[in-house]
N, C-alpha and C positions, 0 to 999 in steps of 0.2 A: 858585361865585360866579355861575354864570348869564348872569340877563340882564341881570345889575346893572352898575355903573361899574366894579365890578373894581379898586375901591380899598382893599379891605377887607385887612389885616394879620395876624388872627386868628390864622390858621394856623400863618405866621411867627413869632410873636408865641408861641406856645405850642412850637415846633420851639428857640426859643433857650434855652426851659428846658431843654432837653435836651439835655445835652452828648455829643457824639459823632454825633449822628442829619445823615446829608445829605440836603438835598431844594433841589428848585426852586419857584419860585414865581412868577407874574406878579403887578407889580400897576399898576395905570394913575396915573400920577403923570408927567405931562408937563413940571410943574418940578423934579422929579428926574431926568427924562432931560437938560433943560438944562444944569443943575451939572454930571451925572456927565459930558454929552458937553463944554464948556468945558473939563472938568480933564485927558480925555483918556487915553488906555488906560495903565494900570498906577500909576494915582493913586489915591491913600488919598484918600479923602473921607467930610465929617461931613455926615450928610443928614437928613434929617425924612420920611419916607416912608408914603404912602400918606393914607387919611382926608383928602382933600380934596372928597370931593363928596358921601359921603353924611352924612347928618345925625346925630350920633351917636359917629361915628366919629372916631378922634385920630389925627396921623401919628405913627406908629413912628421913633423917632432912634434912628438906625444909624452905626457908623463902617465902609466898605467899600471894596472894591476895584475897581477900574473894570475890567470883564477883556474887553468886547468893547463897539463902538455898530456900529449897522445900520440900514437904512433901514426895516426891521418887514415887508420883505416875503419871501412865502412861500408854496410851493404845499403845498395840503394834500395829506396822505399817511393811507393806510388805506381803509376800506371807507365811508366817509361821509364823502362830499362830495368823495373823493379825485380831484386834477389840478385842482380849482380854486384860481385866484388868493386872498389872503386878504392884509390886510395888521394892523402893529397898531400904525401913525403909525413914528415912529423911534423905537428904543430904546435902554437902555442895560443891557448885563448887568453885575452886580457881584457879589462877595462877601464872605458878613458871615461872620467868625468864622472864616476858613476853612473853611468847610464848608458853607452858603445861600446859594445862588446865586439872586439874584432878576432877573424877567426885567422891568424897567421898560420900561411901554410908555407912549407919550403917547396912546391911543387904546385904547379898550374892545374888543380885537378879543377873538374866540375865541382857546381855547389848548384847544380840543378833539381837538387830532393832535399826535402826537411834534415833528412837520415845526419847529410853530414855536418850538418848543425847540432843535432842532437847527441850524432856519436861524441862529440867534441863538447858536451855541458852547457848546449846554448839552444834555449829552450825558445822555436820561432814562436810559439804562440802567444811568447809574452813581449811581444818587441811590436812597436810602431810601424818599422818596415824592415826588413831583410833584403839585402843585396845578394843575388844571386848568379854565380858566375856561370854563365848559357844562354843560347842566341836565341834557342824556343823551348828546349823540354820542359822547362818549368814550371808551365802553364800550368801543364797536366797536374805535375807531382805536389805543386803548393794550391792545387785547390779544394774549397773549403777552409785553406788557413786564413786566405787575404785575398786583396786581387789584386791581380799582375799586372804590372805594367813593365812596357819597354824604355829604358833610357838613353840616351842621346847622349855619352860622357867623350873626352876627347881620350884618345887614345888608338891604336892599331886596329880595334876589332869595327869603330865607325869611323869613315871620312869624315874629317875637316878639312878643306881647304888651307891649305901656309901651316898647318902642325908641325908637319916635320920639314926638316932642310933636304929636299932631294938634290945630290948635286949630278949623280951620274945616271938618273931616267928622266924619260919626259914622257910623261900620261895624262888625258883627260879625265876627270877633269878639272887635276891639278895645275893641268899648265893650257894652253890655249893652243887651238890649231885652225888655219884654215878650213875649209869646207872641204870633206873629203871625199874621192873620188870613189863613189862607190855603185857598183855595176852589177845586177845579178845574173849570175848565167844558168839558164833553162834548158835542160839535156829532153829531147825528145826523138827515139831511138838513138842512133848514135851519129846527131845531128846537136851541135850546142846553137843557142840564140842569145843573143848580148841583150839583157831588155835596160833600160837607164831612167 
């Protein structure tokens, strides 16, 4: 999920059809960490989560468990970026189903190191898969845990074609253009040449 708001569900959202699978997930939804921190550790709560900021998107209604809140800070660990500060607003971990553990944060930070899974009571090495929010550090900092892979989810941080409703641009290669007139010009001392 990149460099997006990190509100996206997707992944979640396709892990609840699969009965048995554990994994973690962040996702940024700052009036979920409200609720879940108000009801307080080891409260059942009915939530609506995620799909608040980007456009397109729906929040996910979840019934969960409240299982840690934190203040979202944390030093990163691994080969990238590792011993710096990082934080990702206050959170709240919960669990759906017994088995998805989501990591709400009120803040779009990274979730590109183990760290901030761990500072926050959610132990990656015991999860099927872990969603991590970053376009490459990852790689580095979760290996030896799993192997990494890149996903394709709809949202701001990868094109889809027709996702969102653009009403006032036009860009390739969401909308269609002509064949465009392009020319390069070649400076040889201070002489230019049109080549086509």
């Amino acid at each position: 999920i990149a460099g997006a708001p990190g509100d996206s569900t997707a992944i979640l959202s396709g892990a609840l059809q699969r009965p048995g699978l554990r994994g973690a997930a962040p996702v940024t939804d700052p009036v979920a960490v409200e609720i879940a921190s108000a009801a307080g550790v080891g409260a059942c709560v009915d939530l609506q989560i995620g799909g608040r900021f980007t456009p397109g998107l729906q929040p996910l209604p979840v019934r969960a468990t409240v299982l840690h809140l934190g203040d979202g800070q944390f030093e990163i660990s691994g080969p990238v970026l590792g011993g710096e500060r990082s934080s990702l607003g206050r959170t709240a971990t919960i669990l759906i189903d017994g088995r998805l553990t989501v990591l709400l944060t009120s803040e779009p930070g990274l979730t590109h190191t183990p760290a901030a899974f761990t500072s926050q009571g959610i132990d990656p090495r015991r999860q099927d898969f872990v969603v991590a929010k970053s376009s490459s550090h990852f790689h580095a900092n979760f290996a030896g845990i799993g192997t990494t892979l890149e996903v394709a989810t709809p949202g701001l941080s990868h094109f889809t074609k027709g996702f969102s409703p653009w009403r006032h641009a036009r860009f390739w290669p969401e909308h269609e253009f002509g064949e465009p007139d392009i020319r390069a010009h070649v400076f040889i001392g201070r002489e230019a040449t049109i080549q086509s």
